[in-house]
VMD Tcl script that draws the C-alpha trace (Angstrom):
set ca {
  {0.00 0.00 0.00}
  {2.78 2.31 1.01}
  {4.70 1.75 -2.45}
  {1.65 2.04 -4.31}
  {0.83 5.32 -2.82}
  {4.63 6.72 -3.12}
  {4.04 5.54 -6.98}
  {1.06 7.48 -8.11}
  {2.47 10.64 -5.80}
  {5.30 10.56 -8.21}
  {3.11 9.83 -11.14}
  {0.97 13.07 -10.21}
  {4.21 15.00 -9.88}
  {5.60 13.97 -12.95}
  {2.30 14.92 -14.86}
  {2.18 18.31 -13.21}
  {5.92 19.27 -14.45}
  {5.68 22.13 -16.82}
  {6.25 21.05 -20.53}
  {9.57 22.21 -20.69}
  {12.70 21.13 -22.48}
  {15.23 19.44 -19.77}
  {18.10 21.68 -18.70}
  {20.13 19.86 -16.30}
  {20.55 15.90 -15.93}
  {18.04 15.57 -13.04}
  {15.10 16.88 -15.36}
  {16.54 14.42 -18.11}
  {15.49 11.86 -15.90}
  {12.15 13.13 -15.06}
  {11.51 13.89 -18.39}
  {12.18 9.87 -19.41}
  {10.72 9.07 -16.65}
  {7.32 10.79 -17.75}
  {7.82 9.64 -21.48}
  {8.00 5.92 -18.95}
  {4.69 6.79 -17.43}
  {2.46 8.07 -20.07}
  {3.88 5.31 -22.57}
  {2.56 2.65 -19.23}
  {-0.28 4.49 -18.46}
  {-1.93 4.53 -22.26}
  {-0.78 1.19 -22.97}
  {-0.94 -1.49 -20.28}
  {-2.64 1.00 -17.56}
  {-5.53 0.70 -19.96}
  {-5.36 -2.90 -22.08}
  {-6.09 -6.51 -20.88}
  {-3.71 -8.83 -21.83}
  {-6.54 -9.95 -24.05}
  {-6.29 -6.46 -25.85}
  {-2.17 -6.95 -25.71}
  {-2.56 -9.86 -27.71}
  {-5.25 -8.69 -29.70}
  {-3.82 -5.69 -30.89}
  {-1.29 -7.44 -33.70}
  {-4.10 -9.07 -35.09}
  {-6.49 -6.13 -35.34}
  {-3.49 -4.11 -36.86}
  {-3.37 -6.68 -39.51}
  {-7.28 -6.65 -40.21}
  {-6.90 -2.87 -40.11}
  {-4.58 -2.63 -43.04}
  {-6.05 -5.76 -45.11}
  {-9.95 -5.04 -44.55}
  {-11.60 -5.11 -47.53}
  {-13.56 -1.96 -47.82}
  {-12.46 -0.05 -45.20}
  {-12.96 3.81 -45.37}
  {-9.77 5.33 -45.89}
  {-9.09 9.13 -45.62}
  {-8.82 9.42 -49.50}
  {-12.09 7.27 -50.13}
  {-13.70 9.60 -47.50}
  {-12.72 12.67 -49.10}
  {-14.04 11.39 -52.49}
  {-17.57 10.48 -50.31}
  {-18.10 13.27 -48.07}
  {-20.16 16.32 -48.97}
  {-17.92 18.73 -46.56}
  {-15.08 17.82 -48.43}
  {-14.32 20.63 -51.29}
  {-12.85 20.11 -54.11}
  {-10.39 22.33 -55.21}
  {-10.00 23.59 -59.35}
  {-9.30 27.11 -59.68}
  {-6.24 27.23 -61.66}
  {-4.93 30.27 -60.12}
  {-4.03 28.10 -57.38}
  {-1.03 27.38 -59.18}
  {0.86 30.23 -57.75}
  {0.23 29.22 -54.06}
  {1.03 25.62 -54.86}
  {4.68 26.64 -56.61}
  {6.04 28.06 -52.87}
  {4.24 24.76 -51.33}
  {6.82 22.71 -53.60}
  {9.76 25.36 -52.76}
  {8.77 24.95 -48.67}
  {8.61 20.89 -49.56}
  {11.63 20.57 -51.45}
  {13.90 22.37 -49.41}
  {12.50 20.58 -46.39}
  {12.98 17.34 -47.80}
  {16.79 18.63 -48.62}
  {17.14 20.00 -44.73}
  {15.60 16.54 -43.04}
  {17.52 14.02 -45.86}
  {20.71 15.30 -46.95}
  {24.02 17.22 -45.41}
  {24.02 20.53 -44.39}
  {26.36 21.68 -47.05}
  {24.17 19.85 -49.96}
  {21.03 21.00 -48.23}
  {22.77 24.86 -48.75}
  {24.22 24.53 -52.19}
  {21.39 22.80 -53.59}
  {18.20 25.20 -51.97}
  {20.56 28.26 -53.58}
  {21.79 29.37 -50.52}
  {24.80 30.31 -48.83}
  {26.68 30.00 -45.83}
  {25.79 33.97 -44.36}
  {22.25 32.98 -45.18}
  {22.59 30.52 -42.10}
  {20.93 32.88 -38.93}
  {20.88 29.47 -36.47}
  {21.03 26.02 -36.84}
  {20.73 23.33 -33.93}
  {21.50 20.39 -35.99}
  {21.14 17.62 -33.48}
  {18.30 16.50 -32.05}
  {17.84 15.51 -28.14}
  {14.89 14.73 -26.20}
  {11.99 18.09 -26.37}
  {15.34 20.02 -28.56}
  {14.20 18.84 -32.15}
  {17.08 19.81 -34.97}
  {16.28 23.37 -36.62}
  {17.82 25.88 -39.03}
  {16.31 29.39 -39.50}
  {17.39 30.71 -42.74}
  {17.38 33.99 -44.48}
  {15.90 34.09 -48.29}
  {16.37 37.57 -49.89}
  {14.86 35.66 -52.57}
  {11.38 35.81 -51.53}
  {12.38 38.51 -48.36}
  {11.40 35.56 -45.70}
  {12.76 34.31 -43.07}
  {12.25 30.63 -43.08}
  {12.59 28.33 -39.75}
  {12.48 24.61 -41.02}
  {12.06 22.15 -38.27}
  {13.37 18.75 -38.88}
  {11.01 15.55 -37.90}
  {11.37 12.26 -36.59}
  {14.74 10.95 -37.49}
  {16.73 9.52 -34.10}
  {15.63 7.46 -30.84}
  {15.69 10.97 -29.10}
  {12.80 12.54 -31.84}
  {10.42 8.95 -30.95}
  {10.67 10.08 -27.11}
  {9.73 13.46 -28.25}
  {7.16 11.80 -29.72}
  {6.07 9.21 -27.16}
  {5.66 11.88 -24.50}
  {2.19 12.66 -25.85}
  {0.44 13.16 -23.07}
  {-2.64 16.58 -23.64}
  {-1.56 19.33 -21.75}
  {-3.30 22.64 -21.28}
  {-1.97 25.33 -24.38}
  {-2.93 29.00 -23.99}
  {-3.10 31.16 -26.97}
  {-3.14 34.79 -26.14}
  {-4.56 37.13 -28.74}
  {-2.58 40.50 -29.74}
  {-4.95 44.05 -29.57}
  {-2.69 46.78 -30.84}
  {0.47 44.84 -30.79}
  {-0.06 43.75 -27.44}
  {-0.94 40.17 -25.82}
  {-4.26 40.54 -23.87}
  {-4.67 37.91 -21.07}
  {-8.72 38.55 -21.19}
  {-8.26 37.74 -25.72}
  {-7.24 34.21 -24.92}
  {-7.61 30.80 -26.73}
  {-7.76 27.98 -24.48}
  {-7.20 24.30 -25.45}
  {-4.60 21.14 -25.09}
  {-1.53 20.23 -27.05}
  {1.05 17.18 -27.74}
  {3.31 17.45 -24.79}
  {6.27 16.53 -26.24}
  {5.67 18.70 -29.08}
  {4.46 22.04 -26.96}
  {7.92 22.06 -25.40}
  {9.57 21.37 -28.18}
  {8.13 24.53 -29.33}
  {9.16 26.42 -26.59}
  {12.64 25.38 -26.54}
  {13.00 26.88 -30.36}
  {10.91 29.94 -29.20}
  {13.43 30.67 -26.35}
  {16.53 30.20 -29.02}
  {15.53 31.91 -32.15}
  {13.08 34.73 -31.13}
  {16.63 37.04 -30.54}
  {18.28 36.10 -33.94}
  {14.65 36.61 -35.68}
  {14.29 40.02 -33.96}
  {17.80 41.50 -34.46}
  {16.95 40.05 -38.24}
  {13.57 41.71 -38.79}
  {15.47 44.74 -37.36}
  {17.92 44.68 -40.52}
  {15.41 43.36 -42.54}
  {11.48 45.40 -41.23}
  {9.56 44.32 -45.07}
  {10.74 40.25 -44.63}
  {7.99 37.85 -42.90}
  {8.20 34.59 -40.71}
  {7.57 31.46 -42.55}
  {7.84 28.31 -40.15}
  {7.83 24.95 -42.55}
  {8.01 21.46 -41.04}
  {7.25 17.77 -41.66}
  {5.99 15.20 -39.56}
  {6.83 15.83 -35.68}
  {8.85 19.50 -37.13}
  {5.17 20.14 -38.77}
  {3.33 19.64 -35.43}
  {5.78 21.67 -33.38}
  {5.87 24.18 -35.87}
  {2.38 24.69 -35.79}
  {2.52 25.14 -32.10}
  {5.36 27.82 -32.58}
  {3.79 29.77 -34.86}
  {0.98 30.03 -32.18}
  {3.60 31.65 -29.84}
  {5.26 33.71 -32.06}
  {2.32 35.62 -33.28}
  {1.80 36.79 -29.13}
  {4.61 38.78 -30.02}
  {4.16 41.99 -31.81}
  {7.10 41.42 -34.49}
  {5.76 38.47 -35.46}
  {2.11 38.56 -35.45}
  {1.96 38.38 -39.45}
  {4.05 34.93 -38.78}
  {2.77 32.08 -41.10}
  {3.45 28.37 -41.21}
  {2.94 25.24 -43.17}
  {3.35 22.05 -42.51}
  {3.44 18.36 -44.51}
  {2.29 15.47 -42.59}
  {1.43 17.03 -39.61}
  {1.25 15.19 -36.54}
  {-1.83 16.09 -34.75}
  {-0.76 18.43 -31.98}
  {-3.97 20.66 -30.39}
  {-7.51 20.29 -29.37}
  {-10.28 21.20 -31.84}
  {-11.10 24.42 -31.05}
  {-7.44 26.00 -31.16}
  {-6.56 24.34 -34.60}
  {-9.97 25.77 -36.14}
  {-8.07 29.32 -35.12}
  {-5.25 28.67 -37.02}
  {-6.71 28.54 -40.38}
  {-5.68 32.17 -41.32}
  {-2.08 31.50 -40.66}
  {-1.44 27.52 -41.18}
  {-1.74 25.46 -44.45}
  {-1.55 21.52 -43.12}
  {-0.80 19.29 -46.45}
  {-1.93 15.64 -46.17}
  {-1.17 13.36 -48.67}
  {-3.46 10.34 -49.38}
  {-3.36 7.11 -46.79}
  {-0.84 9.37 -44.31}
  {-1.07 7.89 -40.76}
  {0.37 10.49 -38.91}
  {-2.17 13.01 -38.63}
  {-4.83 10.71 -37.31}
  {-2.14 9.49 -34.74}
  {-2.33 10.47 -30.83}
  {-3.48 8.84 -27.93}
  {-7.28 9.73 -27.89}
  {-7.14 8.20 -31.06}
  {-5.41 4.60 -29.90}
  {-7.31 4.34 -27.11}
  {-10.70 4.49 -29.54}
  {-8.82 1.92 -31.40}
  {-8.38 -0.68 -28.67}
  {-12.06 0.46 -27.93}
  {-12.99 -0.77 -31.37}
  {-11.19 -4.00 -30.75}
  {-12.40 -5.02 -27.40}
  {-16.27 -4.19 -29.07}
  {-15.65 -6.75 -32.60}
  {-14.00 -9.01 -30.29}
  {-17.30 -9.03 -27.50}
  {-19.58 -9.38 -30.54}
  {-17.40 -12.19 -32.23}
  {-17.56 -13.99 -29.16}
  {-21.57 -13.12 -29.14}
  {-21.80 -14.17 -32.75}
  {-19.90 -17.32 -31.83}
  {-22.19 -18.29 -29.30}
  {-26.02 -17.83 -30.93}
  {-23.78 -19.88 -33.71}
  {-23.49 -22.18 -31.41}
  {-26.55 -22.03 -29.31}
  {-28.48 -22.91 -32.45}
  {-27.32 -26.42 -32.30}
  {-27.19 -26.94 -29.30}
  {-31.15 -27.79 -28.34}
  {-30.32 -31.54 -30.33}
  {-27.56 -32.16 -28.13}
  {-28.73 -30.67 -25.26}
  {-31.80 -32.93 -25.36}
  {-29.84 -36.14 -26.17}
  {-27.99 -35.09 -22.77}
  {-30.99 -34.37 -20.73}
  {-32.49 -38.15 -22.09}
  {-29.33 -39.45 -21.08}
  {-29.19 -37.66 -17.36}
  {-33.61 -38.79 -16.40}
  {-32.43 -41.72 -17.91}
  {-29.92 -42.52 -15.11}
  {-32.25 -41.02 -13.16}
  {-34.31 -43.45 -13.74}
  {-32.10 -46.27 -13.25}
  {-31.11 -44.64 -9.71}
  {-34.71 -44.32 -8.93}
  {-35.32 -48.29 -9.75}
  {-32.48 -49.87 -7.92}
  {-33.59 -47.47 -5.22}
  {-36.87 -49.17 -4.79}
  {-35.59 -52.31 -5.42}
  {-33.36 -52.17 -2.38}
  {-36.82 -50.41 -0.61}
  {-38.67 -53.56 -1.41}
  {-35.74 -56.49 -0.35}
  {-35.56 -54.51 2.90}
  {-39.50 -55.05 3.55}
  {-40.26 -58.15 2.06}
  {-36.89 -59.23 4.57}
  {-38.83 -57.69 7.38}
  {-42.64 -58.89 6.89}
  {-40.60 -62.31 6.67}
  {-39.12 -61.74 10.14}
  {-42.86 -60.89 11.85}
  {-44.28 -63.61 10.38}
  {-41.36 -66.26 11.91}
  {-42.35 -64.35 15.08}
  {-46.00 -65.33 14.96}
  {-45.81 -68.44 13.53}
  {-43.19 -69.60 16.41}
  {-45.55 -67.97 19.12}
  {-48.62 -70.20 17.63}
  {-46.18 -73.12 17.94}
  {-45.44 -72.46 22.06}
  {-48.79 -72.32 22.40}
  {-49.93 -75.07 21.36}
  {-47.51 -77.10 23.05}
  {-48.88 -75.35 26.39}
  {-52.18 -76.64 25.75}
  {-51.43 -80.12 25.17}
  {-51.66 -81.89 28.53}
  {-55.07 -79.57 29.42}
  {-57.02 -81.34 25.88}
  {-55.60 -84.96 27.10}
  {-57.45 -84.45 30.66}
  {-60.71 -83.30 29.22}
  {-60.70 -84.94 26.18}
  {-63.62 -86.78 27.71}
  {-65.81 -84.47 28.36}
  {-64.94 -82.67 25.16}
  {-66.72 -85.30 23.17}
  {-69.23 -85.41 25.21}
  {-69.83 -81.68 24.39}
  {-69.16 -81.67 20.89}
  {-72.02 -83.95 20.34}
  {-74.39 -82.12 21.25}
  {-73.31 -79.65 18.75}
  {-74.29 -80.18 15.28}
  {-71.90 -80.13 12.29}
  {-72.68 -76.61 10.81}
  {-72.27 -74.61 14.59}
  {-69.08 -76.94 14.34}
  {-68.02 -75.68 11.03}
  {-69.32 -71.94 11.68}
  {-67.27 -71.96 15.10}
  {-64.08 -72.61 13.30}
  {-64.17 -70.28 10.42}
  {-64.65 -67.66 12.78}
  {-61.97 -68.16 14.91}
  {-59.73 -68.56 11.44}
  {-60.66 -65.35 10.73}
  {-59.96 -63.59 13.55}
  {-56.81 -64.98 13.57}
  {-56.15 -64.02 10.27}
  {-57.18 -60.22 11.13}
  {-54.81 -60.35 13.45}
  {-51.84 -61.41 11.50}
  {-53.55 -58.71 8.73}
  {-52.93 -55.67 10.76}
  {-49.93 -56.50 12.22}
  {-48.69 -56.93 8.58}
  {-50.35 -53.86 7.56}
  {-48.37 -51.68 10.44}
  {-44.97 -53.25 9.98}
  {-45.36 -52.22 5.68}
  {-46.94 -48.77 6.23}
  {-43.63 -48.24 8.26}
  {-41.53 -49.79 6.14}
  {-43.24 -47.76 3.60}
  {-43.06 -43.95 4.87}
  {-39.40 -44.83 5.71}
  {-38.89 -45.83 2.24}
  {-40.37 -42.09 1.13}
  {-39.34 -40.03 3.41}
  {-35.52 -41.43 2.03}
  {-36.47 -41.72 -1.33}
  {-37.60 -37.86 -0.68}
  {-34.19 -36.77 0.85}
  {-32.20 -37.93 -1.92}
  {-34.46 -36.37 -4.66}
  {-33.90 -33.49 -2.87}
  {-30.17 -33.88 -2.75}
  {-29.66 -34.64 -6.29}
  {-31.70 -31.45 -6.85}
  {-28.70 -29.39 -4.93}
  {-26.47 -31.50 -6.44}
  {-27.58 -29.99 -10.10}
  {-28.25 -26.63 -8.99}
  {-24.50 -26.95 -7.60}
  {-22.88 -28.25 -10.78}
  {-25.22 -26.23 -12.93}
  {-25.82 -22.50 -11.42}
  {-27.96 -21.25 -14.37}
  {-30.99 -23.32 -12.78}
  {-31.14 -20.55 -10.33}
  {-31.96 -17.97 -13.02}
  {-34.66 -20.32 -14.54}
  {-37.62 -18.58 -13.81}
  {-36.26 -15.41 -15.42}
  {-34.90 -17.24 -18.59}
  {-38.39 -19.12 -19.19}
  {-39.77 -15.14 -18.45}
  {-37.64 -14.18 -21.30}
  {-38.05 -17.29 -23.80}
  {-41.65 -15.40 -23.22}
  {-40.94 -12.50 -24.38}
  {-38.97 -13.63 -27.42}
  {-35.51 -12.99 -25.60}
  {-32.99 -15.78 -26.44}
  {-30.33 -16.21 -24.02}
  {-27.25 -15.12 -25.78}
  {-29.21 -12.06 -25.63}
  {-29.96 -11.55 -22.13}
  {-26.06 -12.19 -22.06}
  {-24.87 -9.73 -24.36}
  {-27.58 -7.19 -22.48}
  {-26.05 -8.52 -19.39}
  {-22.48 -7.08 -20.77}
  {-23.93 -4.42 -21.81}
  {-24.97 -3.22 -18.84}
  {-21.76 -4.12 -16.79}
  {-19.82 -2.00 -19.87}
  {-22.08 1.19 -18.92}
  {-21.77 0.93 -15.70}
  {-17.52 0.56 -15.67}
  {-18.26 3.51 -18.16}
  {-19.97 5.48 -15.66}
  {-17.54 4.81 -12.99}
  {-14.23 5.42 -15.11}
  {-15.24 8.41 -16.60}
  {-16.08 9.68 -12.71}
  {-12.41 8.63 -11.79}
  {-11.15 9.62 -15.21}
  {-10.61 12.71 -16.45}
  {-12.19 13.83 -19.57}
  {-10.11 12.53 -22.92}
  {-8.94 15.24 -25.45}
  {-8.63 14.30 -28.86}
  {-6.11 16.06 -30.95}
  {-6.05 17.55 -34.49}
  {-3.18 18.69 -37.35}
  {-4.18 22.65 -36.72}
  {-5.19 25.22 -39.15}
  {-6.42 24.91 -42.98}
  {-6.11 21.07 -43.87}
  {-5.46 20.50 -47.75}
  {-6.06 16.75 -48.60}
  {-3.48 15.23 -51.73}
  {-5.84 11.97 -52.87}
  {-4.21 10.54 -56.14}
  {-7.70 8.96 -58.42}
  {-6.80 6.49 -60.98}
  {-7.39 7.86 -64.65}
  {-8.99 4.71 -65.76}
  {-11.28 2.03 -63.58}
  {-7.58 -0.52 -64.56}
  {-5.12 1.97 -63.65}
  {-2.91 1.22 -60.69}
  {0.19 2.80 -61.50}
  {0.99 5.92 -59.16}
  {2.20 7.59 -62.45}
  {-1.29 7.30 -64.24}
  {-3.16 8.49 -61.80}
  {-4.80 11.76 -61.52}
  {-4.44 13.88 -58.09}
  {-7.47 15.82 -56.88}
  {-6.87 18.51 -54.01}
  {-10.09 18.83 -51.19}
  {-9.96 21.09 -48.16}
  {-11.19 18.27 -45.93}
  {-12.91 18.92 -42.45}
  {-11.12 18.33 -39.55}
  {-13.56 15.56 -37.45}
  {-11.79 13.43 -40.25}
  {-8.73 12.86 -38.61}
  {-9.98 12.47 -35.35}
  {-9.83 8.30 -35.99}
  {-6.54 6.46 -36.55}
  {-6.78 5.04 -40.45}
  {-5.30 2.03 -40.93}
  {-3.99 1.05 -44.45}
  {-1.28 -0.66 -46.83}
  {0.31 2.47 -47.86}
  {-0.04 4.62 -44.50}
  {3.50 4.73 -44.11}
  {4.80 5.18 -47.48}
  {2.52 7.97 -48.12}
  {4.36 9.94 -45.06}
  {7.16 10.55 -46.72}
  {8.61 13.67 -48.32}
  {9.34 11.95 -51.51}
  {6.22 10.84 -51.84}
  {4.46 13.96 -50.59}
  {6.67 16.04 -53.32}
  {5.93 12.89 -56.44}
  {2.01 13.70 -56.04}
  {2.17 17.40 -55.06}
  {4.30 17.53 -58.37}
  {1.70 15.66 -60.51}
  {-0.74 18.14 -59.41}
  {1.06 20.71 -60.71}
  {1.61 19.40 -64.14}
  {-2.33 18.31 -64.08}
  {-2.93 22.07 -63.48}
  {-0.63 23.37 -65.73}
  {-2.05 21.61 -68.78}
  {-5.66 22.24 -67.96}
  {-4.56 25.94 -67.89}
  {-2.94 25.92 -71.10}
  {-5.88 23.82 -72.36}
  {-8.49 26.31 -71.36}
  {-5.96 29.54 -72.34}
  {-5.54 27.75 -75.83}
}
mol new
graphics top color blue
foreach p $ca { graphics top sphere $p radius 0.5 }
foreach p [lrange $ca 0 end-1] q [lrange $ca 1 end] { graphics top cylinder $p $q radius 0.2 }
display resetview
């Protein structure tokens, strides 16, 4: 009790630690040791070892259902979803492929290639933090006089140190404080949640560039902010661009991210849309991944899995009535043959003792008789001189009466010793009905409920329903009670305007990437609340592929707008 108690004190203490980026080797440990307890508490804190093993296998079903609803079928379904075909969108999609490219060059290649092949320099380097620790992700903020921007590219998930980052994903709360003449009010505020991991991630880079990027601006007053990141760098660029624009330099700050993780609550990503362009190509996992969104998962899995085994048993139930009634033949059966040899032995044990009372009398007749011997011999005289006198019939009506009342005699004592014999035989034969009756209650406790199963046969309830209502009821109740204990989940969201890359084959036999044509929706964001499972989830996450479709789209556009200008 005592460890258990010192356990969830620390737990409590480790949750309430600000989201900060550790500075000395003591909050390196807490900070693993937090990544320890949220990974514990979201994982086997919450899952049976039923869902533990479960989860492989629903993975699997996940990617090879058969038609599942992807996020690109979705988008191609769904009447919130817009489709987007104004060609002068061409211009806005040519700095999307300059942000993409040269991220792709900043997260894949060296720093010196990265520089010589985006056309820049060495002075164009303002800062660059180019390895990654735990909440310290690797950025560069670089000046391009080019397009008079100051661009802060934020590497994602590359080392073991970016996957804690990552894994520390527990919601905190995220403030966003709204600028009235060039101010921050504390009354104009956002409220909401964010990735842990990633909100101080996002402080750490606010704390080290916000100098260079003011004595910049300072040299430069007509360049803007442009914050560009992929993957983890896209969520935790989002969530910088939130802090930056608090500041009055850099409240015309923009940002735009590729593959987005999902990083804030609902309500705080809606506010972003001004400001941040998310870009989600196809089947890409990582914006419907966070731990609102596992945890529905597993939910998902423990409900197919209780209505499998449901499933399983009305399958089964419906053959069971032959069996069961070849069983319950077979149990009255032996019943029976109990029952028999019982009165068998009932009947030995009488039939033994009306043979013992009848010895009894007969050898009691016998004594006497013998006693009366000498007393005939003395007055055997006079006896025939009495008897006659007597005529024949008196003589033969005096004996059959005293025959008969000897008979009576014997009758009733026979008649007492089998009614006794008898009731003993019940009353036993009674007690062990009775215990055979416990006996199957015992072995079989569904007997007990028998009255209330025959109530519901009545009412056309079979009993793998009553069961399933039965877990039912026990799943609202645990409900009830766990979301009393529980705090209130927070699901989280890529933030601002979400544009959706969903590659359409050209022809109903086209499965070539190459012949396919790309369509571009602005999608909703409730769509990425739910973690989409698919073959290509992880291929479509990378920048390669993200640049291969975003360039198709161009071309498609381009020839459509030559088409209609010719």
């Amino acid at each position: 009790m005592i460890l258990s108690r010192a356990i969830k004190k620390a737990a409590g203490k480790l949750e309430k630690r600000p989201a900060e980026a550790p500075k000395t080797s003591m909050d390196m440990v807490f900070t693993l040791a937090e990544a320890i307890r949220f990974g514990y508490a979201e994982t086997l804190g919450k899952w049976d070892l039923t869902d533990l093993f479960d989860l492989p296998r629903a993975i699997i079903h996940g990617i090879m259902e058969k038609g599942k609803k992807t996020l690109a079928i979705e988008c191609n379904e769904r009447d919130d979803c817009v489709q987007l075909t104004d060609p002068e969108l061409l211009k806005e999609l040519y700095d999307l492929k300059k942000c993409l490219t040269r991220t792709m060059l900043f997260s894949n290649r060296r720093f010196r290639s990265f520089l010589f092949a985006a056309g820049f320099v060495k002075e164009d380097v303002v800062l660059r933090k180019r390895r990654a620790r735990i909440l310290k992700p690797a950025f560069t903020v670089i000046r391009d006089k080019e397009s008079k921007c100051l661009f802060v590219f934020i590497r994602g998930t590359q080392e073991v140190k970016d996957c804690l980052t990552d894994v520390i994903g527990a919601p905190v709360s995220f403030n966003h404080f709204l600028c009235s003449d060039g101010e921050p009010k504390r009354k104009n505020v956002i409220s909401g949640h964010g990735h842990r991991g990633m909100v101080g991630s996002a402080r750490w880079i606010k704390k080290h560039c916000t100098p260079k990027l003011l004595d910049e601006l300072r040299h430069y007053p007509d360049f803007q902010v442009k914050i560009v990141g992929h993957s983890l760098g896209g969520g935790t660029a989002a969530l910088l661009t939130y802090m930056l624009r608090e500041i009055k330099q850099f409240a015309s700050c923009t940002c735009v991210t590729f593959g987005s993780a999902a990083c804030m609550s609902m309500e705080m990503a809606e506010f972003g849309k001004p400001f941040i362009t998310s870009i989600v190509n196809s089947d890409d996992l990582v914006p419907t991944l966070s731990a609102s969104s596992v945890h529905d998962f597993i939910h998902e899995v423990r409900i197919k899995r209780k209505k499998l085994i449901t499933s399983a048993y009305n399958a089964i139930g419906s053959r069971v009535p032959f069996a069961k009634a070849i069983a319950d033949r077979a149990v009255s059966r032996g019943t029976e043959v109990v029952m028999s040899s019982k009165q068998r032995t009932r009947s030995l044990i009488s039939w033994t003792r009306r043979e013992k009372t009848a010895a009894l009398t007969s050898s009691k007749s016998a004594n006497m008789a013998e006693a009366s011997e000498p007393l005939d011999k003395s007055y055997e005289a006079s006896e025939e001189l009495i008897i006659s006198e007597f005529t024949s019939d008196e003589d033969d009506g005096s004996k059959s009466t005293s025959e008969e009342s000897d008979n009576d005699g014997v009758d009733e004592e026979e008649e007492q010793i089998s009614s006794a014999t008898h009731n003993t035989a019940n009353d036993e034969m009674n007690q062990y009905l009775k215990e055979l009756q416990l006996e199957e209650q015992n072995d079989n406790p569904k007997i007990n409920g028998g009255k209330e199963k025959e109530a519901a046969r009545k009412k056309g309830i079979t009993e793998a329903e009553m069961k399933y209502e039965g877990v039912r009821i026990e799943e609202r109740a645990g409900s009830t009670e766990a979301t009393s204990e529980k705090p209130a989940k927070h699901h989280l969201y890529p933030s601002g305007r979400i544009l959706h890359l969903v590659p359409v084959p050209s022809s109903e036999n086209s499965d070539d990437a190459d012949e396919k044509r790309v369509v571009l929706y602005e999608t909703p964001r409730e769509m990425y609340g739910k973690l989409r499972l698919s073959i290509r989830m992880t291929v479509d996450h990378k920048t390669k592929r993200y640049l291969k479709v975003l360039q198709q789209l161009i071309n498609q556009l381009e020839k459509e707008k030559s088409h209609y200008g010719a």
